[in-house]
N, C-alpha and C positions, 0 to 999 in steps of 0.2 A: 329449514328456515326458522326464524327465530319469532316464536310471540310477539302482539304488540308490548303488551306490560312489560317483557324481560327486555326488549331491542331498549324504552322508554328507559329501562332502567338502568341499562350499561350505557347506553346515553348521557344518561346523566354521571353515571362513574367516570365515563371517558372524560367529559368536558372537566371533572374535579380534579381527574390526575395534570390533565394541560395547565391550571392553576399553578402549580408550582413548579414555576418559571423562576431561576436564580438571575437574581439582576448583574448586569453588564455593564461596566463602563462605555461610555462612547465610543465608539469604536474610532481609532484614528483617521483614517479617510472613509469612503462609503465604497459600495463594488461597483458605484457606477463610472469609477475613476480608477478600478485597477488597470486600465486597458490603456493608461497614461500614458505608455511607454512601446504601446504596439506598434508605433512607425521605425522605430532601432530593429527590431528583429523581426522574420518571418513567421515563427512559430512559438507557442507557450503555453505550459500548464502548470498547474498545483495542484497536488493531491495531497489528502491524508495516509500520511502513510502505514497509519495501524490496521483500517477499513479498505485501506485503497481507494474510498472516496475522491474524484475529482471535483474540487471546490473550482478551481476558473480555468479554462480551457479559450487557446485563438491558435484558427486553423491545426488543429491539431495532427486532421490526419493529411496534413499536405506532405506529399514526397520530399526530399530534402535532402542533403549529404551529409553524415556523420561525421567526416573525417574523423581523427583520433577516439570519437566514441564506441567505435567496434572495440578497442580495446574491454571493455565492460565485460561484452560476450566471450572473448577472450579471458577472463577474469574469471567469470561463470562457471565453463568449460573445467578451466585450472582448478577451480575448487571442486566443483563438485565430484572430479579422480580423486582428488586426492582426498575429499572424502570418502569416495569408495574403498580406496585404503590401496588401487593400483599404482600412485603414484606418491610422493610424500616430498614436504618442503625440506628433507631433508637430502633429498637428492644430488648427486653429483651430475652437473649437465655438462658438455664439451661441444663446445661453439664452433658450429659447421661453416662452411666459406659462406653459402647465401647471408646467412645471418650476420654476418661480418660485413657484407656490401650492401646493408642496406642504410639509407640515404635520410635523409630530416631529423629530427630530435632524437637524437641517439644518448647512449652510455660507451658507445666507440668498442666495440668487442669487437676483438681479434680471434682469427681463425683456431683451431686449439686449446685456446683460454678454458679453465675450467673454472663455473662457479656454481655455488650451493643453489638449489632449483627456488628455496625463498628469497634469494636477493633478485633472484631476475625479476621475480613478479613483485617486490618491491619497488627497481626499476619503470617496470610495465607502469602500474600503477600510481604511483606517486610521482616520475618522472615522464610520463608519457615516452618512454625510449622505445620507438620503432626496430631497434634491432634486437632489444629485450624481448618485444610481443613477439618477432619469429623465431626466437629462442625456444620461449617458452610455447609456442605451438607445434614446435619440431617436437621437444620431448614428451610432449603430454601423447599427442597421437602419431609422431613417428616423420611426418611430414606437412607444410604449408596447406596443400592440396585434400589432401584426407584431414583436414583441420577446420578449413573453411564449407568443406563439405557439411560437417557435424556444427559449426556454425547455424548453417540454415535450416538446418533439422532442427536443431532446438529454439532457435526461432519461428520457425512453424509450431510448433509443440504449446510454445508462450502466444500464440496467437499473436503474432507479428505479422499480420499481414503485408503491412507497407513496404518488408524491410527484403533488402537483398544484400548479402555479403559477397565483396570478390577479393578480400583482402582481410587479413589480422593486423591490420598498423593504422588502414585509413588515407595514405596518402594517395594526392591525385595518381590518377590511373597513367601506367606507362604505355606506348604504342599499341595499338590490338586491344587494351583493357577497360575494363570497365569502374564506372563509379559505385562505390556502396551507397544505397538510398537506407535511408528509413524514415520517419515524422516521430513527432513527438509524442502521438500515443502508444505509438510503440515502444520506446525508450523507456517511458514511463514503465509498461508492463515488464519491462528487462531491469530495471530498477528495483523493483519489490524484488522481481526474485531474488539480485545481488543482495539483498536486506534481508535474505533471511541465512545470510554468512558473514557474519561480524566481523572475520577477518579481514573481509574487504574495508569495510568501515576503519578497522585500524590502522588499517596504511593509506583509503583516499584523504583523512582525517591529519599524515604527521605534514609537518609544515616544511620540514627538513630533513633529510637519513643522508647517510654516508654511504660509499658504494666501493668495491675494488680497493678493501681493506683500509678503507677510509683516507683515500688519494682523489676520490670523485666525491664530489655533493648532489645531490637527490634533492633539488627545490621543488615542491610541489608545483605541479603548472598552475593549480588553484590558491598560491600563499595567498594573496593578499587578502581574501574573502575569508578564507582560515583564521589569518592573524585579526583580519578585522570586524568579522558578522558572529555578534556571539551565536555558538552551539554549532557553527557550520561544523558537516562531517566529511564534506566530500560534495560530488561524487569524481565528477571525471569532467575535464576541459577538453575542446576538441578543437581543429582547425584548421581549414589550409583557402587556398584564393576562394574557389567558387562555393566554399562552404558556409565562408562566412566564420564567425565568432560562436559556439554552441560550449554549452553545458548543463551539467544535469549535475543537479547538488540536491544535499540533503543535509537537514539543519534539525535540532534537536532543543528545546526546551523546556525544563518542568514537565517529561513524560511525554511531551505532544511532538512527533517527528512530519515533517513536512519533507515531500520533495517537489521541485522546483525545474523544471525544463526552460532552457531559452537557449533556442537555433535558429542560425541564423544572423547572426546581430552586424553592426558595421563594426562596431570596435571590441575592444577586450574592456575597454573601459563602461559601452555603451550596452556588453551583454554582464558587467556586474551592478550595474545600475538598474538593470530589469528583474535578475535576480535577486538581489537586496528588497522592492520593492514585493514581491510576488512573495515572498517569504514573511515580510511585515503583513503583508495583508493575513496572512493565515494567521498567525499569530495576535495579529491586533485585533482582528474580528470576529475568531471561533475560538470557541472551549467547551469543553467535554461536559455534558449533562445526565448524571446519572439516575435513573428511573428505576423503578420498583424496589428502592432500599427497602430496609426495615422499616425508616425512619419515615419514607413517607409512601409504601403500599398504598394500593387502595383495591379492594378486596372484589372478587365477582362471586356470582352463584349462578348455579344450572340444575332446572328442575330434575326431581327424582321422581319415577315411576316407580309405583310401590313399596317404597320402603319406609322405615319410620321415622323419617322426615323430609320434608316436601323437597327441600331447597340442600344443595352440599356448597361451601364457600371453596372458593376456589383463589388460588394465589400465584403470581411469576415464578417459573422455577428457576429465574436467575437474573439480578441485577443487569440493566440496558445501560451502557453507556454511547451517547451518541457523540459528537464533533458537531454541533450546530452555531448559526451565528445567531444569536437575538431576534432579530428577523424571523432566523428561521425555526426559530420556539417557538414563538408565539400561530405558526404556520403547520406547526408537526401535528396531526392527529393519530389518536390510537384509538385501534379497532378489535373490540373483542371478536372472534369466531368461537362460539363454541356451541354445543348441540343444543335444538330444543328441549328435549326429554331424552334424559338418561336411565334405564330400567336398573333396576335396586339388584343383587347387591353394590356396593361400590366402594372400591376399597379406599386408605388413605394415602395420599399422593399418587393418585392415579391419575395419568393424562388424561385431559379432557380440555378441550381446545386449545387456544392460541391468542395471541394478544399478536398485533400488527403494527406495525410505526411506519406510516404515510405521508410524505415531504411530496407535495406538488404533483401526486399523481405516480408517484416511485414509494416502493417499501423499500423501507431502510433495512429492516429487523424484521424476525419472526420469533418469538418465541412458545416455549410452550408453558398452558397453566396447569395444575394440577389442585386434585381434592384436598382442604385442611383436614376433612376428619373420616372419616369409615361411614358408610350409611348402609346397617344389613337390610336386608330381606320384614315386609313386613308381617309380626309373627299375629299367628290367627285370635292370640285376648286382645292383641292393639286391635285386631280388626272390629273386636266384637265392640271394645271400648267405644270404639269411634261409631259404629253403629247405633249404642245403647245413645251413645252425648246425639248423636244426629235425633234421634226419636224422641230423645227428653226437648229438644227446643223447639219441635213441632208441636208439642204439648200445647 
């Protein structure tokens, strides 16, 4: 535990760092109007997508049906073989009969047909093509069945709890079958990870590709949010009766990536209107606030036991940058941790506590602080010094 004079006196360090607060324009709407648009769709989220932060959340974890969003997982899957280096976009695939008869937004592949394993997941991806996704599930792991199995497994793995796969395309379930569930914090969690393969980004991002040597066109099922919401990248549209309107996008400006959930909705028109919205809100009312610069540090100390000097200053060992709204500036406190008495020697940059950033009862951040400078041991003429100076002012 910490002294009163030291606790007093990061006290008062704390409250001087909360000071500089970089001012905000007014924020476009307020958050107690983002939820404007909640009777169009079932379910919605926003997150930061550098932290993962969820900035606005409704009914997140309700059950729901993805339709065409299993594709992602699919997506997932496909990349990360072929990052393992089993599988490669350079592959020749040869299109089996199932794959051929399968039914809704297709690219129409014929039994036979052979094409490069990157166009199908172009297909998959940019054109939501239901007979692309069991294309490309066949070659990656051999079969439908041994596909969706690994589906679920790494959705367990991502902490998917909500979610069940019983299909790579999404469409409604045929006689005997089942529907894929998941909610929107799941998708969420299967989002980040698609974001940490940029490939993906590349192709939910083109607005248009050619296909079957450039005889077919590839529209994105997401143009028109593409062509018209700047920085949009993606992610993936979904849909069929009972599912409703869903999509999961992510949009990119000036550094700052948001993604956007909304499942559920009555129309296509009524889930990019909630989107559009969910996306300004991030944008119009958070930006990133960077702490412990150079420029404006603010320094601690922690007593030293016997060494030759009382006190060692102490400093962040790395620049905070947070996603906060104005609000939630003025609301962040930070919290030193660091030990009452530290015993001598003590080298320099040596850990010694931690600094906290505290948003409403949640730490954001932890980092750690460390020593400015060396405090040795203290040597036995300091001691006597300090003896003789004690005994001359009893004089």
């Amino acid at each position: 535990m910490l002294n009163s004079a030291i606790i007093s006196r990061l006290l008062i360090s704390s409250g001087a760092l909360l000071l500089f607060a970089l001012t905000v324009a007014n924020p476009v709407f307020s958050a107690e109007n983002v939820n404007r648009y909640r009777s169009h769709y079932k379910a919605a989220l926003l997150a930061d997508a550098e932290s993962g932060r969820i900035l606005h959340h409704d009914r997140m974890h309700q059950k729901l049906y993805p339709a065409s969003l299993v594709k992602m997982m699919v997506a997932l899957i496909a990349l990360e073989e072929i990052e393992s280096g089993r599988i490669s976009l350079q592959d020749s695939v040869k299109i089996s009969r199932w794959a051929s008869k399968i039914g809704g937004h297709q690219v129409y592949l014929k039994q036979g047909e052979i094409f490069q394993f990157s166009e199908l997941m172009k297909a998959t991806v940019i054109g939501s093509a239901n007979d692309a996704s069991v294309a490309v599930a066949e070659h990656v792991l051999g079969s439908v069945k041994v596909f969706i199995k690994r589906m679920n497994a790494r959705a367990s793995e991502l902490g998917m709890k909500k979610t069940r796969f019983y299909s790579v395309h999404g469409l409604p379930p045929g006689r005997a079958q089942q529907l894929d569930v998941s909610s929107a914090y799941d998708l969420y969690l299967l989002a980040l990870e698609l974001l940490k393969h940029p490939q993906y980004l590349r192709w939910s991002s083109t607005r248009l590709e050619t296909f079957r040597n450039g005889t077919f066109q590839l529209l994105n099922t997401n143009h028109r949010l593409i062509k018209s919401y700047k920085g949009m990248e993606g992610m993936k549209t979904g849909y069929h009766r009972r599912a409703g309107f869903n999509l999961v996008s992510s949009a990119k400006r000036g550094g700052q990536r948001y993604i956007s959930i909304v499942l559920g909705a009555k129309k296509s028109r009524l889930r990019s209107k909630a989107t559009r919205h969910l996306l300004d809100y991030g944008f119009d009312n958070f930006q990133k606030y960077d702490l412990n610069t150079n420029r404006n540090s603010v320094s601690y100390s922690a007593m030293v036991e016997g060494g030759e000097f009382e006190d060692v200053s102490l400093q962040a060992t790395e620049t905070v940058s947070l996603l906060l709204s104005s609000e939630e500036r003025k609301r962040l406190e930070i919290w030193p941790q660091i030990p009452a008495q530290t015993g001598a020697p003590v080298k320099a940059k040596q850990k010694l506590g931690t600094l906290e950033y505290w948003l409403d009862g949640k730490m954001l951040k932890q980092v750690a602080l460390q020593t400015e400078f060396a405090v040795p041991e203290q040597s036995i003429f300091s001691s006597l010094t300090g003896m003789i100076t004690n005994l001359s002012g009893t004089n």
